[in-house]
C-alpha positions as CSV (number, residue, x, y, z in Angstrom):
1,X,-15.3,49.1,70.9
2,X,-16.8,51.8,68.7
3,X,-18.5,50.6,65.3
4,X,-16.7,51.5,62.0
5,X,-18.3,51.8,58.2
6,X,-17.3,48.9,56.5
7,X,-17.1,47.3,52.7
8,X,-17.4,44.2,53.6
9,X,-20.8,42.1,53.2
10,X,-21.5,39.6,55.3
11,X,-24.5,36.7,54.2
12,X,-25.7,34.0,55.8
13,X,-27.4,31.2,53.9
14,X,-31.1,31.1,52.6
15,X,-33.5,29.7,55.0
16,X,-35.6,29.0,52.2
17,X,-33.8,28.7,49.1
18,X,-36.3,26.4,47.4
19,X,-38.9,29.0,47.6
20,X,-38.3,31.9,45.3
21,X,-39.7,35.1,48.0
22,X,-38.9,38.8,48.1
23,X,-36.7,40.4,50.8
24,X,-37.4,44.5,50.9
25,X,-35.5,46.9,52.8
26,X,-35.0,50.8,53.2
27,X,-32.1,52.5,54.5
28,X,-33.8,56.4,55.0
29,X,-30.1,58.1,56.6
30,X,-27.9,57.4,53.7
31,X,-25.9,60.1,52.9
32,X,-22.5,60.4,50.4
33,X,-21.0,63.6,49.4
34,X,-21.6,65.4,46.1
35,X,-18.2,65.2,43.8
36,X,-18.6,68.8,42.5
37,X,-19.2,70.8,45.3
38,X,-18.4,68.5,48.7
39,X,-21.7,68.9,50.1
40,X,-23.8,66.1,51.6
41,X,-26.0,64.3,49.7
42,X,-29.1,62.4,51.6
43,X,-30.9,59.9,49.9
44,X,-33.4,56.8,51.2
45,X,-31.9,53.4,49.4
46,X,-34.3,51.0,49.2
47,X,-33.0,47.2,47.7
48,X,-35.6,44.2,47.0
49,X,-34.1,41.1,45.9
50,X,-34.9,37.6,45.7
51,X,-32.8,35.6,47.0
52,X,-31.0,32.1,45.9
53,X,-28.6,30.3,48.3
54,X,-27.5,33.5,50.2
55,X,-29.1,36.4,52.3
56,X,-27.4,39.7,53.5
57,X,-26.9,40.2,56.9
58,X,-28.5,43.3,58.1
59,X,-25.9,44.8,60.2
60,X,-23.3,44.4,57.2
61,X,-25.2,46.6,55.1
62,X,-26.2,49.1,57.6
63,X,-21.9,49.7,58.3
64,X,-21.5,49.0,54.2
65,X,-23.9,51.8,53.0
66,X,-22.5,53.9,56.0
67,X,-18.9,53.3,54.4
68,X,-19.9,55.9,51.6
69,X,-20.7,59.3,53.6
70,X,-17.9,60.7,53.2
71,X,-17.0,59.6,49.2
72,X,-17.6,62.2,46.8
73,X,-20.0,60.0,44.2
74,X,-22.9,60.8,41.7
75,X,-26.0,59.3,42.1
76,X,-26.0,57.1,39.1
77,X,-22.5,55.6,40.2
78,X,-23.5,55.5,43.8
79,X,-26.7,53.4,43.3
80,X,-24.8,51.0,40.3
81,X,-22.2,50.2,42.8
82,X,-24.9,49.4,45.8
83,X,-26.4,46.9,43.3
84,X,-23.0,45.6,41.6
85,X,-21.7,44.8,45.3
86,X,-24.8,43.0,46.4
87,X,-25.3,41.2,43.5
88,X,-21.6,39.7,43.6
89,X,-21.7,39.1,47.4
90,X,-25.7,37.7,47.0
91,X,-25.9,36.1,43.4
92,X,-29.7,36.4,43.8
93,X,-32.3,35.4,41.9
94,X,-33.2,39.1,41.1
95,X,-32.3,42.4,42.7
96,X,-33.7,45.8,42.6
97,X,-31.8,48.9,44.3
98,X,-32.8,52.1,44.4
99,X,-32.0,55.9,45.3
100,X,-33.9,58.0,46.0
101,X,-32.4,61.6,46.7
102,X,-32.9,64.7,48.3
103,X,-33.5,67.3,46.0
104,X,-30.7,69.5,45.2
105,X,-31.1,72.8,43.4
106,X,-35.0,72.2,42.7
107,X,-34.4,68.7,41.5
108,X,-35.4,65.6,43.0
109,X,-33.3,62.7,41.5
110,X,-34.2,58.8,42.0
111,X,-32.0,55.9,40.0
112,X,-33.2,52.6,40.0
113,X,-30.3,49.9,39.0
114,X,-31.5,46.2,38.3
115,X,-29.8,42.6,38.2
116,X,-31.2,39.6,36.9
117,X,-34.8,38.5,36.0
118,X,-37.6,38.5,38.6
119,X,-38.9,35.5,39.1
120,X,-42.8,34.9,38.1
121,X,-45.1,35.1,40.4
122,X,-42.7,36.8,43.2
């Protein structure tokens, strides 16, 4: 059975959750389609977070950010939505996601979305 792109976050709960620690990860293939003129778009998505009762499960997220390669979305939306839907499915403690895109037409674009405070000393 092949592998499909998927919405659909799956967690698992915190082996740690009394410790406040940083999870960092980088997703270098993400691609998404440019709204204006339907050409790819190839960015590196890179999300820290730390987390409270609940983790993301790895393979989730790889079929989750591969759900968007073929949406038309701007980079602003795309990145907001990467870190609207892993804050509601995480409810960390903090979480950082950012894209960082290819440059189009001489211009290299990176958006950085936030949720939360991060924690001192993390």
């Amino acid at each position: 059975m092949p592998t499909k792109p998927s919405r659909d976050l799956q967690t698992f709960p915190n082996p740690k959750p009394d410790r406040p620690f940083e999870i960092a990860m980088e997703c270098p293939e993400f691609t998404c389609v440019c709204p204006m003129t339907g050409q790819p778009d190839f960015a590196t998505i890179r999300i820290r977070y730390v987390p409270a009762a609940r983790c993301v499960e790895l393979k989730s997220l790889k079929l989750y950010l591969w759900s968007f390669r073929d949406e038309g979305t701007f980079h602003e939306a795309v990145t907001n939505r990467i870190c609207d839907d892993l804050a509601k499915a995480l409810e960390p403690r903090w979480l950082e996601v950012t894209g960082d895109f290819a440059v189009r037409g001489g211009i290299h674009t990176v958006v950085t979305a936030r949720h939360g405070e991060r924690p001192p000393g993390v």
